[in-house]
Every structure is written in C-alpha cells, then in structure tokens.
N, C-alpha and C positions, 0 to 999 in steps of 0.2 A: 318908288319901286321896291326900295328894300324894306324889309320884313319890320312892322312894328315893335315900338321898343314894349320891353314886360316892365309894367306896372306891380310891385310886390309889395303890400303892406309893414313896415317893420315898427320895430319898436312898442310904446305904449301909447302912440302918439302923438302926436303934435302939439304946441299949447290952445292951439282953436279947436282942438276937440279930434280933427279928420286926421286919418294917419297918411306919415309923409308915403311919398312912392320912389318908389328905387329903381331908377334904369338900367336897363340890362342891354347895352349896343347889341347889336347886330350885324352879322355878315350881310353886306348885299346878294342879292340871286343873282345868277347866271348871267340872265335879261339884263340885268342893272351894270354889272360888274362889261359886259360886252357893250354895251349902249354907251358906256362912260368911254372906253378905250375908242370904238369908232367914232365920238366927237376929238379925242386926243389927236388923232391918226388924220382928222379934214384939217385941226391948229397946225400937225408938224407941217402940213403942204405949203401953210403959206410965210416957213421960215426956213425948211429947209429949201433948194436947187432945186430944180427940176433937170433931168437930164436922163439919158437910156444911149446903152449901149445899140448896133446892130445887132438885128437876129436872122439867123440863118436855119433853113428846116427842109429838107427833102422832099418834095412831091411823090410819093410813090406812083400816082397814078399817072404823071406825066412826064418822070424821069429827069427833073429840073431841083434844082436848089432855087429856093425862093427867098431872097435875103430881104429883108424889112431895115429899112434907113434909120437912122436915131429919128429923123424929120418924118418916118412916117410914109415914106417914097418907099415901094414896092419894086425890086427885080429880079429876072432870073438867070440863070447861067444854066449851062447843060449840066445833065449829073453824071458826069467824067471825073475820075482826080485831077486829069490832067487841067480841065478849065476852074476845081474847085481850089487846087493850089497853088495856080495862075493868079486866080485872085485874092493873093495873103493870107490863105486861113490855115493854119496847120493841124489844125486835127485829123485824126483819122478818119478819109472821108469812107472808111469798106466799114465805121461803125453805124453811119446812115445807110450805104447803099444796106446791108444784111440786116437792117429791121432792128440794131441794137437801139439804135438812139431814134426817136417818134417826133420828139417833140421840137422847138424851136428854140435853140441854145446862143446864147450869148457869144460874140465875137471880142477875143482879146483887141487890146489898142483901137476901140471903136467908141468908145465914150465920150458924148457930147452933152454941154450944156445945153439947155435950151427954155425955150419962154416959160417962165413960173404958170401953174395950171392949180392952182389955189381953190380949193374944195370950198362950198358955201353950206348952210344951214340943209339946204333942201335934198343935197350931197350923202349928207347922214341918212335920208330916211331914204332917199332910193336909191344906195348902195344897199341897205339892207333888205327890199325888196327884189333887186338885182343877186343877190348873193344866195338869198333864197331860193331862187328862180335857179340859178346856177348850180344849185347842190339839190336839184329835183330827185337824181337818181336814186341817191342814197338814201333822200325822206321817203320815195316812195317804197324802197327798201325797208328801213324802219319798218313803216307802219301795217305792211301787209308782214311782217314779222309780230307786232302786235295784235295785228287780228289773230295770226295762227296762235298764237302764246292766248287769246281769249275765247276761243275756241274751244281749247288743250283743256285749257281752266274750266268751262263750262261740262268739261264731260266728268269730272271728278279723275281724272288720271292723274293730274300731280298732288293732291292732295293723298291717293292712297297708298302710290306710289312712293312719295315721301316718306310717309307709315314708315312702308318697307324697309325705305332702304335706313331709315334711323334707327331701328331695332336691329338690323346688320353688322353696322359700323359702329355700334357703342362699342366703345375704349380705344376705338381705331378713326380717330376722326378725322385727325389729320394727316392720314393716308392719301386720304380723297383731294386736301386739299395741297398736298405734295406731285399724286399726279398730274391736275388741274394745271400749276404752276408751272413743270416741268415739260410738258407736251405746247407749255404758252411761247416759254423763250424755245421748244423748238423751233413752232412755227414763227415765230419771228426771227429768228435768225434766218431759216430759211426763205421764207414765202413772204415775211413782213407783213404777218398777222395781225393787224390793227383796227382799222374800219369794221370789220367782219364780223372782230372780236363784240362788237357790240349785242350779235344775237348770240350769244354764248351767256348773257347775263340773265335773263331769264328762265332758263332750264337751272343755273348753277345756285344762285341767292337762294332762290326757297333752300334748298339740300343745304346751306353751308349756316342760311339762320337756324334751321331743323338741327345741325349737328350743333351748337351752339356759341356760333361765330357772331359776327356784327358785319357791317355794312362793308367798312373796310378791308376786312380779310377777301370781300367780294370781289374789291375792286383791286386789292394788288394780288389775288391769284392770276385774275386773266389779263388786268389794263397794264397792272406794273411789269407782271412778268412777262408777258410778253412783249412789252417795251424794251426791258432789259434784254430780251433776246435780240430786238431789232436795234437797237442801239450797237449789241457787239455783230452786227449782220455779217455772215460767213459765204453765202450762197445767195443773199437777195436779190432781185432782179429790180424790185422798184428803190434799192438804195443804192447799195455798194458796187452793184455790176453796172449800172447806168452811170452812177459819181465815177467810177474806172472810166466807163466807154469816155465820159465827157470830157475827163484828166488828160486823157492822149496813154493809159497802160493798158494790161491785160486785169482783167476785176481777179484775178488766180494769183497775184501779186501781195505779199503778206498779208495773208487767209490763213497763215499761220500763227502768225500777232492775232490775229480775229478770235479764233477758234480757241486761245490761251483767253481770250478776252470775255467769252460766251462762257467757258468751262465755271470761269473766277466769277462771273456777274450772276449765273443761275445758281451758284453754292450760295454766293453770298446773298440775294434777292429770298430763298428758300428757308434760309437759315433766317431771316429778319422775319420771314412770315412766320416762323415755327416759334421763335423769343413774341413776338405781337399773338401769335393765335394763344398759345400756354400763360400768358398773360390774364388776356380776357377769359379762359379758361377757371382761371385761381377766383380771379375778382371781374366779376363782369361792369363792374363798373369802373377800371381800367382802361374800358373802351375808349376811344375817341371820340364817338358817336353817342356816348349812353344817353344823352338827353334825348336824343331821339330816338332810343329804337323800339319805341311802343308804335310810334307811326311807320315806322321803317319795317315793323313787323306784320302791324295793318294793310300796309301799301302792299306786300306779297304773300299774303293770307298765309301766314302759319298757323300750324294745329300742334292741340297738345295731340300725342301718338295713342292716349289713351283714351281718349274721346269715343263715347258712341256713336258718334256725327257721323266719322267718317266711311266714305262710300267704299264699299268691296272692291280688292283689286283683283278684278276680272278678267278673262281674256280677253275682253274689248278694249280695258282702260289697258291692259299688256302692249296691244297691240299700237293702239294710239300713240303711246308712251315709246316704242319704238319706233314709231315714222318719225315722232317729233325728233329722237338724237338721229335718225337719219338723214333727216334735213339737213342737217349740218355736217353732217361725213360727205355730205354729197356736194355741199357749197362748198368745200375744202378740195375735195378731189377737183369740182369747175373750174374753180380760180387754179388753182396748180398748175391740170392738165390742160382743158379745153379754151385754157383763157377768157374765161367768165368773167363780167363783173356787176355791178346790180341791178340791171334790168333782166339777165339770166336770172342771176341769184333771186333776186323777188319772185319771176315766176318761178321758180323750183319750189318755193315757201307756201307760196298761193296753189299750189298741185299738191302738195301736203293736207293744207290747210281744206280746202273740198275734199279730201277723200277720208279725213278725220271727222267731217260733218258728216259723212253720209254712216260712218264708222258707230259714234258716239249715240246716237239712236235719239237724239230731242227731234220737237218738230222743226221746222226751216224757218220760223219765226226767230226760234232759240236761239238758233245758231245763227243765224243773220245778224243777232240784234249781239250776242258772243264776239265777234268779230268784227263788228263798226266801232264795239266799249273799248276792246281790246287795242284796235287802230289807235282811237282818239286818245288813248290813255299816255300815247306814245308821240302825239302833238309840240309837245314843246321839246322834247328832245332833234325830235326833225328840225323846228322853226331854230335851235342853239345853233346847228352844224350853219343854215344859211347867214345868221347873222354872222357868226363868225367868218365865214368867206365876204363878207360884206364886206369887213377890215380890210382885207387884203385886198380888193377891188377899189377901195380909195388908196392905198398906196399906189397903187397901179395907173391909178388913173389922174392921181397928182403927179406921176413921173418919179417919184422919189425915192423907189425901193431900186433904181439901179445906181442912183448916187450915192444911197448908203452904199452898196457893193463899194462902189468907186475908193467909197472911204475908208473901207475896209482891208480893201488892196493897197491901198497909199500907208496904211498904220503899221500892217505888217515889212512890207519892202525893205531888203535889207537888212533884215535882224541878223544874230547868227543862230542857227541851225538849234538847239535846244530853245533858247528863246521861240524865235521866229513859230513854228511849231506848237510852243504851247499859246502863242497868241493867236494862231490860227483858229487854234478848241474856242477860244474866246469870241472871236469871230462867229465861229459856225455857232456858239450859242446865241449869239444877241439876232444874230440874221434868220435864226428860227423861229424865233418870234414872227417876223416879219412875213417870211413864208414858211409857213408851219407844214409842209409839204415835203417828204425826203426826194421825190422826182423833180418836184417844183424847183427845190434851191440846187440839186445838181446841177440841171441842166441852167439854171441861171449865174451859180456861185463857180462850178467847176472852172471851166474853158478860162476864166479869170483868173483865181485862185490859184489852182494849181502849176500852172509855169513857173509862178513867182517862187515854187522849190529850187527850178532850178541855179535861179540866183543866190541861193545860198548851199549848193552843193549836197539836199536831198533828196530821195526818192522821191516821184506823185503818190507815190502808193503811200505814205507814212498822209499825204497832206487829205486822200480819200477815210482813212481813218480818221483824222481830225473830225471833220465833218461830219462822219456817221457820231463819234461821240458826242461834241460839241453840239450838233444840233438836239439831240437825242436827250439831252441834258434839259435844254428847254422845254422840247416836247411833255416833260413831267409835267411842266407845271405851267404852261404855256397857255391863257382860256382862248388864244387862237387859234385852237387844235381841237384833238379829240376830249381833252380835259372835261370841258365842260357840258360837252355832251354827255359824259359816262356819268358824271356828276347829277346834271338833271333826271338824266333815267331812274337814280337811286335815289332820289331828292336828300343827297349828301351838300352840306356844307363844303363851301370851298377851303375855307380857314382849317376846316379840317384834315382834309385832304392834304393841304402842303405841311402841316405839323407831321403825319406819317409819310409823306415821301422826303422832305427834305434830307435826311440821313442818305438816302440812295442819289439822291443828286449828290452828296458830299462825297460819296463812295468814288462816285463816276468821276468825277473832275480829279480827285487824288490817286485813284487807280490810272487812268485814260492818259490822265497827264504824264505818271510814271512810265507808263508802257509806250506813250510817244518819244519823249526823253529816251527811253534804252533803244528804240527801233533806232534813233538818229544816231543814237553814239555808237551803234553797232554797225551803220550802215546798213542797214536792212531795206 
C-alpha cells in the first residue's frame, strides 16, 4: 500500500558495469497508515479487559430515561428527577429533560468487567465497511461538494476569477491569508468549525497557491486555525457546553480562562503562519512540501495570470463565483441557526450546484459529466472519514474503550490539585485518540472524570478545560480524526504535516498546562 521506493542512479557505477540504486523510504498513505492501526486496535482487544460502564440517555419521545446495563440488559425509569436521583445518578437531570445533553452518557461507579470480546481477522475488514456505512452523511456531503467544485471548474469561473483576485492582492498576500485564519479560530471557538471546514478547502487552495503559498499554509489557515479556535472553545455547543452539561457545571464557568486561551492560541497559531508563509515566500523551497508541489499544483489547476488561456471574467463566471461563496455563508448560518447538519448542508450544495449548470451555459452532457469528475475526484477522501470510524467501532465493540476510561480515572485519583490536573490534559489527550470525537469523549469521559475534582478540592470547570485542551492536542495529529481526511484531499504527506504542526502541539501542552496550573492555584 505504501508508495514505491525511488530508484536514483548515483555515482559512476558499479564494478558490473549497472549503476547502483538508491532508496528513498517513503511515507505510507492514509489507507495504509489507518489499515495498520485498525489491525493494532482488533490485537489490543485481545490483551486488554473488556468491560463498560452503564449508560443512561432520555427518551424524549417517551418521557423515560433508558439506562443500558454494562451486561447489555435495557431499562427505564420515568423522566422525573425525582425517580432519576432515586436511582444514584447525580447529574443534572434539567440538562437531559431541556435538550442540553442528546446522547447517552456514562454513569459514575457503574464499571464492570466483563467476558473478553476479542476482534478476529474478519473484524478488520467489516468494521471498516461498517464505519463507512456509518459516516454515509458526511461522504455524501463531500462528494456532492465535489461535484459542485467540478461544475464551478468546468465554467471557467475559478480560473478567471483567480486572474483577478492575484493582480489585486500582489504585495498584500497575506492579508487573505490572516483573515482566512482569523474568522477559523472564530468559528471554532465558537460553532466548532471542523467537519464543515472541509468544503472551505477548495474555493481557498487555488487563491493561496495563485498568491504563492504551498500546500501547507492551506491546511493551517483553515484545519490548524480553526482547531486552535476549538481547542480554546469559548461558546461551543458540541465541546465545552456539552463537556459542562455532562461535568454537573454551568458551560459560563471559566469562559474567562477560555477566552484568555483563544485570544493567546489565535496570536500565536497567526504569527506561526506569517514566520511559515514569509519563509516559503524568500525561498520557495523552504516549503515542506516542495517535492511535491508540481503535483499539488496540477491537482488544482493553477494558471500563470499572464496567460492567453485564460476565459473572461464575465458576469456569468461573476455570478457563479458568488453562489459558490454563498454556499458556504449559507452552511454556516444552517448549522449555527437552523440546526443543520449534512444532509441539509449537501442539499443546499446540490441547489447551488443545478442552478450554476443552468448559469454556466455548456450543454447537460458537460455539465453532468463536470460533476460525476468532480464527485469521484473526492472518493477517497469520503472512503478516509469511514475507515477511520471503523477504528473506533472495534474499540467499541471489543468493550475496551470504557476500560481504558476506567484506567484513566484510577491513574489520576488522588493526585493533588496541580498535578492531578495536568495529568488529566494527559489523559484527555491519549483518550482522543481513542474517541476522536469532542461530543463523543464528553459525554463518555465527563460524568467519570470530572467528580474525581472534587476529591482533590477543584473546580469541574478547570477539569472541562483539561479536556477541550487535552484532547484537542491529539486531534492535530490524531489519523483517527479529521487529520487524514484533510490530508487525502490535498494528497499532502503525513510526515509532513506533523513536522509543521508539531511546534503548536508544543505550544498547547506548555501554554494549557500553565493556564490549568494558575486556574488551580487561583481557585478559579
């Protein structure tokens, strides 16, 4: 699966006459690099426990708490407080009855062993069919995102368009790529801009290789910085407000530490892109990428601006060229306001995407044939997101991702209060691997996690921050996540990738960790 080694002639020869050849390793792909970890992940099953907590989740349609047994045994209770904290559970049950918490969250002191469930050969291949199957949504999202983007392409709008805007912005290039980065970590501080962020990469790449950036500066304008935004999450609702609801606080609970957190992560995330862009700027072969960006140039068809080639940019290619950034104003405002997510969001892309065919003026062959290239171009990216939920479907289903918890709560227990604290960040990062998910590990890590503050005398709120860092820290570089999805889109190297992020992972664990340290010593 991974990439053939190069073969290079050196020297004057060999003494048989043929010259020797020289190996050049290679990183594995995506495919290989996830294939390898979901055989790791069927081995841990059958060394580590198996064992799960109870889970407990609301019915809203039936007014009932439904609690699920470690064994597997289903019941319900009425949805009263009075019969939900009848039966030992102390959370807040008014964050179920008012719609805060959806999903089904783990109950403290409920952790049982139970019979080893040991993953076999066959395990491997239909969890990753199973995980595919499971992350239908967002493929189908993707790829009618790349029909619309081969569509766009087939009318000549981003080609002329580009023109444009590169004869604007010369001397000002990383204007573009400062707002770009800046409006990322908004949205993910607030909204936890991530998934979504993915159709943002093909409107943004051509414009930033046209201004004469590289692969990378693509992928930490929109992946990094808006990570960094959701990592310091101020307002989120699938991180920090849910990890609140689950803790037992109000999510408004040191949003002040947050907001000091976001302020320092987007200067500093900004300022690294600005020392990386003036870099590749001086010496483009500084890049990280520079072996590749003849292909990387090819794969989103840049043009020189002085070319005769290029098609006029007309009111039509105008007009196209603004539904296409409206599409994305308009997925932004869905998910915000009307609670969208991508089977909305697709068709709003697909009602774009038909009214730029009829726009563009080819015949319906063109454009039919524009948007099946466009889709399929965008195949392995979709197939990344389900293998990688595959992973998590064999932890899940060898029973072992709630023992890790187990172990995690038993590691930390008892520390005192600056320790304890930063072993938690520790925690929420190795358990992000696990569930690369910020709803997922709330609602499974919190209700656990968080008490264990109060045995050492501090706030949940300091232990709700652990975890947005902590995990968030992984999520860089995590290929159970969105990593290696964004990575396939760009047909960017992994190896590469964690050579320029690693410095912001370093940031984060020495910044996060200092700023949890002062919350404790402050009492905050």
């Amino acid at each position: 699966m991974a990439e053939e080694a190069v073969a290079t002639p050196v020297g004057n020869g060999a003494a048989d006459g043929k010259p020797k050849k020289k190996h050049k390793l290679s990183f594995p792909t995506a495919f290989t690099i996830l294939f390898v970890i979901t055989i790791l992940a069927v081995i841990a099953t059958w060394f580590i426990p198996a064992g799960a907590y109870s889970k407990v989740a609301y019915v809203a349609d039936s007014g009932v708490f439904q609690i699920t047994e470690p064994d597997g045994n289903v019941r319900t209770i009425e949805g009263t407080a009075e019969a939900f904290h009848s039966d030992g559970m102390e959370i807040d049950v008014n964050q179920f009855l008012n719609g805060a918490i959806t999903k089904a969250i783990s109950v403290p002191g409920t952790y049982t062993e139970l019979e080893s469930q040991p993953m076999g050969v066959a395990d491997v291949f239909t969890s990753m069919v199973n995980g595919t199957i499971n992350g239908v949504d967002i493929m189908v999202f993707i790829l009618v995102l790349g029909g619309l983007i081969g569509v766009v392409n087939a009318s000549g709008a981003f080609e002329s368009g580009l023109v444009a805007l590169t004869k604007k912005t010369k001397g000002r290039e990383f204007a573009l790529v400062f707002l770009v980065a800046a409006l990322m970590v908004l949205g993910g501080t607030t909204c936890g801009l991530e998934e979504e962020a993915v159709a943002f990469y093909p409107i943004l790449v051509p414009i930033f290789l046209a201004l004469g950036y590289d692969s990378i500066v693509c992928v930490g304008a929109i992946f990094l910085a808006g990570s960094m935004g959701t990592t310091f999450s101020t307002i989120n609702p699938f991180s920090v407000v849910i990890a609140s609801n689950a803790a037992g606080v109000i999510w408004t609970e040191g949003i002040m530490w947050r907001v000091i957190g976001c302020v320092v992560g987007g200067i500093v995330v900004i300022s690294y892109l600005y020392w990386y862009c003036k870099k590749v700027k001086a010496n483009p072969e500084f890049s990280y990428t520079y072996e590749d960006r003849e292909k990387f140039a090819k794969l989103y068809a840049t043009h020189d601006p002085d070319s005769d080639n290029i098609p006029a940019f007309d009111w039509k290619r105008k007009v196209i060229l603004v539904l296409f950034v409206m599409a994305f104003v308009i997925m932004v405002w869905g998910v915000v306001s009307q609670g969208w997510w991508f089977p909305q969001m697709a068709a709003s892309f697909l009602t774009v995407a038909i009214i730029c065919m009829f726009l563009c003026g080819l015949d319906e062959k063109t454009v039919t044939e524009a948007f099946i290239n466009g889709a399929s171009s965008l195949v392995g990216v979709s197939l990344i997101i389900g293998l990688a939920r595959g992973v998590n479907l064999i932890m899940e289903n060898g029973l072992i991702s709630d023992t890790l918890l187990y172990w995690a709560s038993n590691a930390v227990a008892g520390m005192s209060g600056p320790l304890f604290i930063l072993m938690m960040m520790v925690m929420f990062f190795l358990l992000g691997f696990i569930v690369p998910s910020s709803s997922g590990l709330a609602v499974l890590a919190m209700p656990i996690l968080a008490p264990l503050a109060d045995t050492v005398g501090i706030d949940r709120s300091i232990v709700v921050s652990a975890y947005n860092w902590g995990q968030y820290a992984m999520l860089y570089l995590a290929p159970t996540g969105l990593v290696m999805a964004t990575l396939t889109m760009l047909d960017m190297k992994y190896s590469h990738w964690v050579k320029f992020v690693l410095p912001m992972v370093g940031f984060l664990f020495v910044f996060g960790g200092a700023l949890l340290v002062i919350q404790v010593m402050v009492g905050a």
